[in-house]
C-alpha positions in Angstrom: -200.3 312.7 186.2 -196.3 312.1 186.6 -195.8 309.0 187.8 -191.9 308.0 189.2 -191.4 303.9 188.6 -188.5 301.6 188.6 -186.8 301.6 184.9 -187.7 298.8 182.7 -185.8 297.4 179.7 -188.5 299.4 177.5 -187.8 302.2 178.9 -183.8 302.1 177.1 -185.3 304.1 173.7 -186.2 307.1 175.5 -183.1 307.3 178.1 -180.4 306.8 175.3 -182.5 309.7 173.1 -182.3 311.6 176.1 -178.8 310.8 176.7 -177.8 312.2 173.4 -179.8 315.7 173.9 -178.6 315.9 177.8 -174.9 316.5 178.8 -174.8 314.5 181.8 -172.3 311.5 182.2 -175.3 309.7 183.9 -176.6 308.5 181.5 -174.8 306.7 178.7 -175.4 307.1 174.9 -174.8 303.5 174.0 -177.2 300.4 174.3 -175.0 297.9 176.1 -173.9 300.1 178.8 -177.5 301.1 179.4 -178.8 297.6 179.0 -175.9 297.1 182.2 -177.6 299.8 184.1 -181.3 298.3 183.9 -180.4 294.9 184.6 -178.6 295.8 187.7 -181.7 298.2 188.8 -184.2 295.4 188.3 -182.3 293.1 190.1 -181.9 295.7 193.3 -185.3 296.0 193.2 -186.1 292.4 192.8 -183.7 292.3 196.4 -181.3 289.9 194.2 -178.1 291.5 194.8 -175.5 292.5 198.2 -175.7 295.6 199.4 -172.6 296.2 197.2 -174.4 295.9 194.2 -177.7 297.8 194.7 -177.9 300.4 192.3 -181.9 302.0 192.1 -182.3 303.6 189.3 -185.5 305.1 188.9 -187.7 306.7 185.9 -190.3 309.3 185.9 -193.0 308.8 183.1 -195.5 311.7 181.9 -198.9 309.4 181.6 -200.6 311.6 179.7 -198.6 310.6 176.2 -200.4 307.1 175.6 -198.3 303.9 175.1 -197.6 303.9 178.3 -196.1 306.9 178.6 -192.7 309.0 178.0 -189.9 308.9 180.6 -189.3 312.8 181.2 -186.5 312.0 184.0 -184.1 309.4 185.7 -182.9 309.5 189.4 -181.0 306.6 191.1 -179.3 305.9 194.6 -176.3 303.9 195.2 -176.8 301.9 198.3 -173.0 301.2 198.7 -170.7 303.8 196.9 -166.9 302.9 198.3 -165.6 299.1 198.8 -161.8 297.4 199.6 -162.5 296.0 195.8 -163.7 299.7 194.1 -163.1 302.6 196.4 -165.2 305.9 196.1 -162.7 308.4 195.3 -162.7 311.8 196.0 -160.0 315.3 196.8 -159.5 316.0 200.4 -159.2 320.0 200.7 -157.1 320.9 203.5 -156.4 324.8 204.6 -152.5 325.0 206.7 -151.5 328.2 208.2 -148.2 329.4 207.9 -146.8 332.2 209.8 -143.1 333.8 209.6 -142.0 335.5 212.5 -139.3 337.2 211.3 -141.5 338.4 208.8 -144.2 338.9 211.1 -147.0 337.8 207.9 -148.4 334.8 207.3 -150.5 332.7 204.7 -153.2 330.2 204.3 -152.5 327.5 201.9 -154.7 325.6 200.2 -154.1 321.5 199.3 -155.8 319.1 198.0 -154.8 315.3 198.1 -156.8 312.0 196.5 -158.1 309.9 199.1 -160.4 306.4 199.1 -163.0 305.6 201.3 -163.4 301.6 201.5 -165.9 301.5 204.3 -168.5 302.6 202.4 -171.5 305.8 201.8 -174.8 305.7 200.1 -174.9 308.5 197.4 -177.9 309.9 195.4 -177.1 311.2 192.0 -178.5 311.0 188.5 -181.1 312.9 188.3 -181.3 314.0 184.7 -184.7 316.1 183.9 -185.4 316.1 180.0 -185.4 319.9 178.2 -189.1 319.9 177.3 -190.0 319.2 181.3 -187.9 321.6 183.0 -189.1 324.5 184.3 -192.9 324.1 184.7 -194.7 324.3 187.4 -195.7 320.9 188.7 -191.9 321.2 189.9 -190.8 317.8 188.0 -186.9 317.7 189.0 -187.9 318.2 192.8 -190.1 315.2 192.5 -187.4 313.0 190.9 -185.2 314.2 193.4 -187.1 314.4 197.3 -189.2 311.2 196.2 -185.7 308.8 197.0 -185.8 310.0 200.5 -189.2 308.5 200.9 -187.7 305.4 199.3 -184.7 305.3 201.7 -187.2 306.1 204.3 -189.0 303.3 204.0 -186.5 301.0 203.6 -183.6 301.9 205.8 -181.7 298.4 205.8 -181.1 298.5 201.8 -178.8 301.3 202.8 -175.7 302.8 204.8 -175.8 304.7 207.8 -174.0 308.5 205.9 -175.4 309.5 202.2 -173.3 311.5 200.5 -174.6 313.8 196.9 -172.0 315.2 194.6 -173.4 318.2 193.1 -172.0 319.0 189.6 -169.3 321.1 189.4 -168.7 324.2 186.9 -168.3 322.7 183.2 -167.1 324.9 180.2 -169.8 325.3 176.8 -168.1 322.1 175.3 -168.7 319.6 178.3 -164.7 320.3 180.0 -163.3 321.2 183.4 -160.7 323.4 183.4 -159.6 321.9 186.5 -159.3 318.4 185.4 -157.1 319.9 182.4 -154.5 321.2 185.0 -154.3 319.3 187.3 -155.8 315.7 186.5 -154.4 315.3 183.2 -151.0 316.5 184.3 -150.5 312.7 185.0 -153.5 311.0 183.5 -153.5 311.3 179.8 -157.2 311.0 179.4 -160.1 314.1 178.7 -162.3 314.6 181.6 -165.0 313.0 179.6 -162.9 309.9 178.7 -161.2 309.7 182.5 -165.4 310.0 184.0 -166.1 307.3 181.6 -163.1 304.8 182.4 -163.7 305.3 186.3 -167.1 303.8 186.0 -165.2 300.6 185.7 -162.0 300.9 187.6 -159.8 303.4 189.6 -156.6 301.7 189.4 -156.1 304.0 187.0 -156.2 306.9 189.2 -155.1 305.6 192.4 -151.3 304.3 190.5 -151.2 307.9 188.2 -152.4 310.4 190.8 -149.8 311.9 192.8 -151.0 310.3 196.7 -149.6 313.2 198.9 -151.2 316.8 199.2 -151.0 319.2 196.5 -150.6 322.9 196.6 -153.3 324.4 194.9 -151.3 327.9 194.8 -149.0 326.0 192.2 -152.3 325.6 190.0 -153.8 328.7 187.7 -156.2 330.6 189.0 -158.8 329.5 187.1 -158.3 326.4 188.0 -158.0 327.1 191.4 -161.4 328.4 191.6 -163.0 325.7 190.4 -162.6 323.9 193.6 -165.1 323.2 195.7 -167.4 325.8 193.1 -170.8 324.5 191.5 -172.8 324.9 188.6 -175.3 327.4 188.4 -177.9 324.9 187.1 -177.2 322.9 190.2 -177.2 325.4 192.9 -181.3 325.5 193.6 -180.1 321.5 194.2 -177.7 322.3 196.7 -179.9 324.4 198.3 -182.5 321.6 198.7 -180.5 319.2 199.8 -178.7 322.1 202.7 -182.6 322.2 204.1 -183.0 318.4 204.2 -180.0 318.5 206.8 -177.0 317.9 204.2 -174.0 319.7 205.0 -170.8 320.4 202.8 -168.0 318.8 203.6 -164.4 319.0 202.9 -164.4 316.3 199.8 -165.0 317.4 196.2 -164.8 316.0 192.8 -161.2 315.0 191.6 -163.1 315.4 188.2 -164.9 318.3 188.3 -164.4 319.9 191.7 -168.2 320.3 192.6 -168.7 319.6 196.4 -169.7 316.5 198.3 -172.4 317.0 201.1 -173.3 314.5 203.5 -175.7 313.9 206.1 -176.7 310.7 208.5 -179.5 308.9 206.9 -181.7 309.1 209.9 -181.0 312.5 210.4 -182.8 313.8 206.8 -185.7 315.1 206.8 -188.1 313.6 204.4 -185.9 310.2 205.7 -187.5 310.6 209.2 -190.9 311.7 208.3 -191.4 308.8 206.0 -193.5 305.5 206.6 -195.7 303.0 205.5 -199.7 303.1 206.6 -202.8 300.9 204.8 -204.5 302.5 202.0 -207.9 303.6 203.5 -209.3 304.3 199.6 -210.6 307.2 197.4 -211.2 310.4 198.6 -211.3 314.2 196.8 -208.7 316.0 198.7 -206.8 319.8 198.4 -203.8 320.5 200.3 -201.6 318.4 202.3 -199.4 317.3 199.8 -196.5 314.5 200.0 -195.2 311.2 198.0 -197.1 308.3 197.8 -195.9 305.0 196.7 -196.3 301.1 195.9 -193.5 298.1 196.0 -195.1 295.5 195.2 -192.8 292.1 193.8 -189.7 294.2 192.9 -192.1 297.0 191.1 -191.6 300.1 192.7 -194.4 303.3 191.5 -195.0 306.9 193.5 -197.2 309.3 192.6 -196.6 312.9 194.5 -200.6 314.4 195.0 -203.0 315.4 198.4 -203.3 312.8 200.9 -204.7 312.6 204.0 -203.7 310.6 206.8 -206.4 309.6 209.3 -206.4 307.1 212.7 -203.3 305.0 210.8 -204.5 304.8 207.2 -204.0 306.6 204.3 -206.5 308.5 201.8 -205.6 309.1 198.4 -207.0 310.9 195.0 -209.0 308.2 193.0 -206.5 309.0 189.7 -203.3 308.6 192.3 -204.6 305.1 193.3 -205.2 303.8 189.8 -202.0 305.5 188.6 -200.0 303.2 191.6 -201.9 299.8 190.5 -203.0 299.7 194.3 -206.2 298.5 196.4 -207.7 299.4 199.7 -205.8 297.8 202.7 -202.7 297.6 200.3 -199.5 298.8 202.3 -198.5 302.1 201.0 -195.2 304.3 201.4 -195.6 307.6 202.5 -194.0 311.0 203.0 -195.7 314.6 203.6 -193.7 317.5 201.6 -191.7 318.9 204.1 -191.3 322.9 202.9 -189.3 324.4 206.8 -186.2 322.6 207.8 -184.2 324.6 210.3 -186.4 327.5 210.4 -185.7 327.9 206.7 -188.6 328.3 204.0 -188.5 325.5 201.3 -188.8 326.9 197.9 -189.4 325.7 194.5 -186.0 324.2 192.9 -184.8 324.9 189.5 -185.6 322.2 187.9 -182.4 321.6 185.5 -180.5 320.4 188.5 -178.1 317.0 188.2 -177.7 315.4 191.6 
C-alpha cells in the first residue's frame, strides 16, 4: 500500500536522487536547500509557524520496499503565497480592441504587464511523481495530488480564503522557455533556470528590472507569443483535474514560463467541501466506495487512499489501511470520498507525469 506522510529529514536521500533524475524546479538538487524545505514543513505541521510561513510539503512512500519504504512522490501547499515583504508575482494578460474608422478594420491586441499581489492566495504545486511510478494503474500522481484537498478540507483556518495552481508551462528538450528568452531576459540577464532559482529568495530583482507598464505581445516572436498562457502536454490531464474540482483559468500566467494560473474559492472545491473528520469505528473487509483517509496526530500527518465506509458518524476502514495510518478505534480520522462528477462532467484517470 502507498502511503502519503509529512516529509521527514530521512526522507532528503531519496528527494535529492529524485531531484537529479526529474526536471522540475520543485525540488532542489542540493542538501542545504532541501534541508530548508523540511525544516520549514515540520515546523508547519508542528503549527510552529504564521500563516506566512506554512509551507506543507508532503511525501508519498511505496511500503512495500522495506526500510521503511521509498518516497515515489512529493506534493506541497503554500498556505500564504503573496505578502507586503515577498509578493507573488505573476503577468496580467489583457486583450484591447482597437478599431479605425477611417479604415473601417480593427485589431485585438494582446498585453501583458508584471503585477504583485500582497494580500495574499494559497497555492498547490509540487507535485513531482518519480519515473518508475508514473503511469500504473493505482493512479499514484492523482493521489499525491486530490489527497491536499482533503488536507485543506479539514483544516480550513491554516489557509486563505482563494487557492491558486500554476500549471507548468511548455519547456524546450533542454529545460528553457522560449518565452522567458524574449521577453524576460531582454532586461534580466539571468537563464530561466537561474532567474526561477533566484526568485525563491527575492523579487526585487524582477520588480526594479521588469519593465512595470503593459507590454505588447505583437512586438514579441511568434513563438514566443504562443507560449502564453499555453501548457505542457504532461500537465494537461492536471489541468483538467483541477477544471472538474471547480478551478477556473484566469487571466495571470507565469512571467517565467507562461503556463496559466487557475483559481478557485477554497470552500467552493469539491473534495474541499466534501471533506471531514468522523471516529474510526475499526476493521472491516470492504469493495467500492473509495476516498482518502487520514491521521494528524502531534504534527505527524499520514493518508492512505482505500474503501471506506461511513456508517451513523463513524468511519470503517481496511484492517492494512488502519495499521498503515498508526491509528486506533475512536481515533479522529480525516476523510474524503473520491469525487469522480463535478459539473455534470465524468472524472477520469489523470496522467500521472503531471507537475502542479
Amino acid at each position: 500500500m502507498f502511503v502519503i506522510r509529512n516529509v521527514h529529514m530521512e526522507d532528503m536521500p531519496d528527494l535529492l536522487r529524485m531531484g537529479k533524475t526529474v526536471h522540475s524546479n520543485n525540488l532542489p538538487t542540493n542538501e542545504r536547500s532541501m534541508e530548508k524545505i523540511i525544516e520549514r514543513a515540520q515546523s508547519s505541521f508542528a503549527g510552529e509557524t504564521s500563516l506566512e510561513d506554512r509551507f506543507f510539503t508532503f511525501v508519498l512512500m511505496d511500503t512495500g520496499t522495506g526500510n521503511g519504504g521509498r518516497v515515489a512522490g512529493t506534493s506541497a501547499i503554500i498556505a500564504r503565497r503573496g505578502t507586503p515583504e515577498f509578493p507573488r508575482l505573476y503577468l496580467k494578460v489583457r486583450r484591447h480592441q482597437h478599431y479605425s474608422s477611417d479604415l473601417q478594420s480593427g485589431q485585438v491586441q494582446l498585453t501583458v504587464q508584471l503585477c504583485q499581489d500582497t494580500e495574499g492566495v494559497t497555492e498547490v504545486g509540487g507535485l513531482v511523481l518519480a519515473p518508475a511510478y508514473r503511469g500504473n494503474d493505482q493512479r499514484l500522481g492523482s493521489f499525491l495530488s486530490r489527497s491536499r484537498f482533503g488536507f485543506i478540507g479539514q483544516h480550513p483556518d491554516l489557509f486563505m480564503d482563494d487557492v491558486v495552481a500554476e500549471v507548468m508551462g511548455v519547456l524546450t528538450p533542454d529545460g528553457r522557455t522560449k518565452l522567458w528568452d524574449h521577453l524576460g531576459r531582454r532586461f534580466i540577464n539571468l537563464s530561466y533556470e537561474e532567474a526561477d532559482v533566484f526568485s525563491r529568495t527575492s523579487k526585487e530583482f524582477i520588480t526594479s528590472l521588469f519593465p512595470s507598464g503593459e507590454i505588447h505581445t505583437s512586438l514579441l516572436p511568434a513563438e514566443a507569443r504562443k507560449l502564453i498562457g499555453a501548457t505542457s502536454d504532461d500537465a494537461v490531464p492536471a489541468l483538467r483535474m483541477l477544471e472538474r474540482l471547480g478551478f477556473q483559468q484566469v487571466d495571470e500566467v507565469d512571467p517565467f514560463d507562461g503556463g496559466p494560473y487557475l483559481k478557485a474559492r477554497r470552500d467552493e472545491i469539491s473534495l474541499v467541501k466534501a471533506a471531514q473528520t468522523v471516529p474510526l469505528a475499526g476493521a472491516r473487509k470492504l469493495t467500492g466506495g473509495e476516498g482518502f483517509a487520514s491521521r494528524s496526530n502531534g504534527g505527524q500527518y499520514r493518508c492512505v487512499r482505500c474503501c471506506c465506509a461511513l456508517e451513523d458518524g463513524a468511519l470503517w476502514l481496511p484492517a492494512e489501511a488502519i495499521d498503515r495510518l498508526e491509528a486506533s478505534i475512536g481515533d479522529e480520522i480525516g476523510y474524503t470520498p473520491e469525487i469522480t462528477r463535478v459539473r455534470g462532467t465524468l472524472g477520469s484517470q489523470e496522467n500521472d507525469s503531471v507537475h502542479t
